[in-house]
C-alpha positions in Angstrom: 3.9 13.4 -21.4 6.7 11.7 -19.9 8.9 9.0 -21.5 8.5 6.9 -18.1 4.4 7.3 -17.9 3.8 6.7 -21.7 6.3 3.1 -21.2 4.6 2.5 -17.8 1.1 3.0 -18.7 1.6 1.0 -22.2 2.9 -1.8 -20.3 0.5 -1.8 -17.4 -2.8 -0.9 -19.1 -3.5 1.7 -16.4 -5.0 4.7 -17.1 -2.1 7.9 -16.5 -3.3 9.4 -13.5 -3.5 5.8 -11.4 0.3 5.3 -12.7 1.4 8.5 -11.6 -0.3 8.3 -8.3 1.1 5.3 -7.6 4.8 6.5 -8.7 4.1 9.7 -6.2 2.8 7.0 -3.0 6.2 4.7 -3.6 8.8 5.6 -1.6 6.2 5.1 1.3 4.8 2.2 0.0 7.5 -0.4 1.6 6.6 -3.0 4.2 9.5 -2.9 6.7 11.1 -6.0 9.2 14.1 -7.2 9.9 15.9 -10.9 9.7 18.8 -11.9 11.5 22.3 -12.0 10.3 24.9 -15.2 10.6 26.6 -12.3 13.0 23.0 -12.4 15.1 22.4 -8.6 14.4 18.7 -7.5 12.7 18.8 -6.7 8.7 16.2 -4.3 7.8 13.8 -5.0 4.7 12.0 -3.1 3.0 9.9 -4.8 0.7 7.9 -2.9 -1.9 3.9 -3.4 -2.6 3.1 -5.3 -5.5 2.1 -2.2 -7.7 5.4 -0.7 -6.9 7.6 -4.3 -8.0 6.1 -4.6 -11.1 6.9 -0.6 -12.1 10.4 -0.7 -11.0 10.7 -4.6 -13.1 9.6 -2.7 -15.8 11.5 -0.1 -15.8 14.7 -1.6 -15.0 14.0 -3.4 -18.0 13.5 -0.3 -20.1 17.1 1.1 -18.7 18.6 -2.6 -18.9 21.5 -1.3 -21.1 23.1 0.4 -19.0 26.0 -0.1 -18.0 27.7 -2.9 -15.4 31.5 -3.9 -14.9 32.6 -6.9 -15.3 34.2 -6.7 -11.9 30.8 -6.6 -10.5 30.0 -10.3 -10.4 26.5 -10.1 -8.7 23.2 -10.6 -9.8 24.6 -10.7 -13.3 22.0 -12.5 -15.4 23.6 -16.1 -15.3 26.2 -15.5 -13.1 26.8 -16.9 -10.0 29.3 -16.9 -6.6 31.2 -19.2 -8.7 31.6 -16.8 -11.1 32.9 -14.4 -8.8 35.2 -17.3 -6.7 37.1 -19.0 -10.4 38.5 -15.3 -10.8 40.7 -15.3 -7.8 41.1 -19.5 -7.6 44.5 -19.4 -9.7 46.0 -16.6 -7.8 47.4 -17.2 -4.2 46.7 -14.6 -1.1 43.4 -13.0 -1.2 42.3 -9.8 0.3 38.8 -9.1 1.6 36.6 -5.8 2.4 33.6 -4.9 3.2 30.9 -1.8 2.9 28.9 -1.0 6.0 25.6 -0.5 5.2 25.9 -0.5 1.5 22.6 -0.7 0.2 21.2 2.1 2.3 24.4 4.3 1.6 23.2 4.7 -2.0 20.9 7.5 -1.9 18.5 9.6 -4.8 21.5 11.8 -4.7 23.5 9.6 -6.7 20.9 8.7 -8.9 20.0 12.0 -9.4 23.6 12.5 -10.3 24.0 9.9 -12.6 21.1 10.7 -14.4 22.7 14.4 -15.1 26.2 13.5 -15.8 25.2 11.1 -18.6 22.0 12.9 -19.8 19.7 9.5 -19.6 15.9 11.8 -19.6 15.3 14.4 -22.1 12.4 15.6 -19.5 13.5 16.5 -15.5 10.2 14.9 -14.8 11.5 11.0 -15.7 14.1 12.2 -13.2 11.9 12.5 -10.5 9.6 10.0 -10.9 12.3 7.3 -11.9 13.8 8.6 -8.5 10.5 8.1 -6.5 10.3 4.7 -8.4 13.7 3.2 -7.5 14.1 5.1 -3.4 12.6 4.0 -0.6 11.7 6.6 2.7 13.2 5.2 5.7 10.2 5.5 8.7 11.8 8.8 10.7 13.8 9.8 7.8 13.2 12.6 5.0 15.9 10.4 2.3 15.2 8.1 -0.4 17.7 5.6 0.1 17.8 1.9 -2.0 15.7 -0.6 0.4 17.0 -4.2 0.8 14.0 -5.9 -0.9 13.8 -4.0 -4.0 14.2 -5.9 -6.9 15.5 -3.3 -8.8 18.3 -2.2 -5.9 20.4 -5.2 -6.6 20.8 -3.5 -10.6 20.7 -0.5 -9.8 23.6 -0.4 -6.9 25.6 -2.2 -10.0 24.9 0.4 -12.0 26.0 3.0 -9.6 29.1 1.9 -8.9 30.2 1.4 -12.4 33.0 4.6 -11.9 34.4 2.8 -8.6 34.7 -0.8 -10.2 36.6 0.5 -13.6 39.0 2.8 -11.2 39.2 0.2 -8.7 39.8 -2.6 -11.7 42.1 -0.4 -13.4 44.3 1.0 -10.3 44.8 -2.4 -8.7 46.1 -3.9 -12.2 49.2 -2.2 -12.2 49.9 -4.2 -9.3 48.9 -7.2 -11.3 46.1 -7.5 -9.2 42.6 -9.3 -9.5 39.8 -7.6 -8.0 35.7 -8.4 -8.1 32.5 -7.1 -5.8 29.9 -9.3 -5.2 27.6 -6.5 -3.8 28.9 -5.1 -0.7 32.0 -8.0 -0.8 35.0 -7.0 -2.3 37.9 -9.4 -3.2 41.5 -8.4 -4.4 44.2 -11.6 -4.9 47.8 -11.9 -6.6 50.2 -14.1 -7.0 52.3 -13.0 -4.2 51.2 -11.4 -0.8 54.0 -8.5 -2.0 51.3 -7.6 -4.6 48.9 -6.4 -2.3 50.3 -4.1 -0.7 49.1 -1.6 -2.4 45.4 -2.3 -2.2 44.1 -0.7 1.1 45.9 2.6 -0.2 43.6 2.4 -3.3 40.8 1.3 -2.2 41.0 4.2 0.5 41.6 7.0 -2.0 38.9 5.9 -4.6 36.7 6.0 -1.8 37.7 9.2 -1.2 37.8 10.6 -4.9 34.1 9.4 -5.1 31.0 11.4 -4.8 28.4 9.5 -5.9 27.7 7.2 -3.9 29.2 7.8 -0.4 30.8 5.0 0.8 32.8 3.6 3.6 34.5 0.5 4.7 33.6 -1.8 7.6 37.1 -2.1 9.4 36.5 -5.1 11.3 35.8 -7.3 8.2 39.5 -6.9 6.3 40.7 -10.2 6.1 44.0 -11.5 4.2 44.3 -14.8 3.8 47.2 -16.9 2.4 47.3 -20.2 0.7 48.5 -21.5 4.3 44.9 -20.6 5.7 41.4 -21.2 4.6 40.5 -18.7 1.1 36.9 -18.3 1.1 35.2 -16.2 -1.6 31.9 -15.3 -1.6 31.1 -18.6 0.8 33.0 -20.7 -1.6 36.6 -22.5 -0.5 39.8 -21.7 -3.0 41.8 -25.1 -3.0 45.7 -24.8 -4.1 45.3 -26.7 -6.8 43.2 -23.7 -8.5 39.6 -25.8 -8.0 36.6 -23.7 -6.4 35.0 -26.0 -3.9 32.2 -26.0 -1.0 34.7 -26.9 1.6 34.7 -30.0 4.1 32.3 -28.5 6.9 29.7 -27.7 4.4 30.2 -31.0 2.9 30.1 -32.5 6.2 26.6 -31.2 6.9 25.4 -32.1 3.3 26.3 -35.8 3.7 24.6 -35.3 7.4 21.2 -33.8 6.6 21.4 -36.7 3.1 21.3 -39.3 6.3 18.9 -37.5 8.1 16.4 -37.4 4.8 16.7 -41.3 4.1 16.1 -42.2 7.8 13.3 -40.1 7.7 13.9 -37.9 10.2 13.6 -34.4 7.8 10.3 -32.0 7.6 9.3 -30.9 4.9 10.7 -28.0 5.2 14.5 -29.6 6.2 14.2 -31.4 2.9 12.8 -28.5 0.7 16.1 -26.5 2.1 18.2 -29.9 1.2 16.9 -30.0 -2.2 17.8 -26.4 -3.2 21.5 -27.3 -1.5 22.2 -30.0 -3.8 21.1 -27.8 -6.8 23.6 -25.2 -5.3 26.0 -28.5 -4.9 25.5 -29.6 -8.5 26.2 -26.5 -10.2 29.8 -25.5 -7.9 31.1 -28.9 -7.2 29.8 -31.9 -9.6 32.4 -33.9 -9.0 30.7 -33.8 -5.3 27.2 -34.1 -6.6 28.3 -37.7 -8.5 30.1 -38.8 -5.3 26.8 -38.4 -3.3 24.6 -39.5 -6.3 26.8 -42.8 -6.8 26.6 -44.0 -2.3 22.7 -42.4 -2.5 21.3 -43.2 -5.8 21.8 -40.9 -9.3 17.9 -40.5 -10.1 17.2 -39.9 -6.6 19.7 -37.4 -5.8 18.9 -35.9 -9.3 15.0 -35.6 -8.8 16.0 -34.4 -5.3 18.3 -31.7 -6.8 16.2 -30.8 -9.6 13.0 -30.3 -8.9 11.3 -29.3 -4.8 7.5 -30.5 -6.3 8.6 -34.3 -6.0 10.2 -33.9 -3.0 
């Protein structure tokens, strides 16, 4: 018997054939919709059924060690856009990119790959049904592509691109270069403008050099920006004095919707959205969070922040 079915049906309690049958229904098993983006364009979702989240869960847990770079600052157990903003907030000019379609670029191909280049199954079969596991079928489509919804894409992308981040890391240092992804957003800063020159060149003939996975760049999203201009990092503002912070319009609206909620004038909803944003507040900026604690109340702003159920 497999290595996968004996873990799976040990964890699960389900009898072989039910664990293997729903393994084989998977990649069909998806419930698909779309959200809109900040740019007003759909993002498609695929979200998996319930039998299929708790396989993948436990078998991303069962292939937990392997590996992730450390340029690869997303969904990193305890990490956060912070994370990935403090490594480029003593530098100067930063340089952005962006994958089109990243998630759904990374197809079984490249698993399959990976899985023969470093020998991870003794038995072809855990390739297969790890592969059906992990893919999702696209309605109209014959591939197994990662599905925006998984929770075991987020990993497994990471895991993926493991070859791309150490030659990417290790190209661009040369050039005394700092460089992260934060899932499809990569971000390259120096001291110096001069230092950067370099980058697009890379990052064009890694892309190149790389087989597994395919990727490519979306042009339109390049952006350089100098300490003249506005450095944002994953959402997060780069001040000159080296702090990461959440940047006067978001700050604006924070102090805004604060009124709005001690007026009275929030739903429930409003405030349940206001509560996790000064959580998010608390943990980038406390400085901030002890400004608006101090004009609004501490244990106020604190139960606010801490905890939705008392909203």
């Amino acid at each position: 018997m497999s290595k996968i079915i004996r873990l799976l049906t040990a964890e699960t309690g389900l009898p072989t054939h039910d664990v293997r049958a729903i393994i084989n229904r998977a990649p069909i098993s998806y419930k698909h919709y779309t959200i809109k983006k900040r740019s007003g364009a759909d993002r498609p979702i695929a979200q998996p059924a319930r039998e299929v989240k708790r396989l993948q869960k436990i078998l991303m847990g069962f292939l937990s060690d392997l590996p992730v770079h450390s340029a690869a600052t997303a969904y990193a157990p305890g990490a956060s856009i912070k994370d990935n903003a403090e490594r480029h907030a003593k530098n100067g000019p930063i340089l952005k990119f962006d994958f089109t379609n990243f998630f759904t670029s990374i197809r079984e191909r490249d698993w399959k790959n990976y899985c023969a280049k470093y020998n991870l199954f003794d038995d072809p079969d855990d390739v297969t049904l790890s592969t059906k596991l992990f893919f999702c079928r696209v309605p109209g489509s014959t591939l197994l592509r990662l599905a925006i919804g998984a929770p075991s894409s987020p990993w497994l992308s990471n895991v993926l691109m493991y070859e791309f981040d150490d030659l990417i890391s290790r190209r661009v240092r040369q050039d005394q270069v700092t460089y992260t992804r934060y899932a499809d957003d990569l971000t390259f800063s120096a001291r110096r403008t001069g230092y950067l020159t370099r980058v697009e060149k890379i990052l064009n003939r890694t892309l190149s050099e790389m087989e597994n996975p395919r990727l490519t760049l979306n042009q339109e999203k390049t952006v350089l920006a100098t300490m003249k201009y506005r450095r944002v990092v994953t959402g997060l503002v780069l001040a000159n004095d080296g702090r990461v912070t959440l940047g006067r319009e978001r700050k604006r609206r924070i102090r805004a919707a604060l009124h709005s909620a001690f007026a009275g004038k929030l739903d429930a909803e409003a405030m349940t959205r206001l509560a996790g944003m000064l959580a998010f507040v608390k943990s980038v900026e406390p400085e901030f969070f002890e400004q608006i604690a101090a004009r609004y109340g501490e244990n106020v702003i604190s139960k606010l922040a801490g905890s939705q159920s008392q909203l």
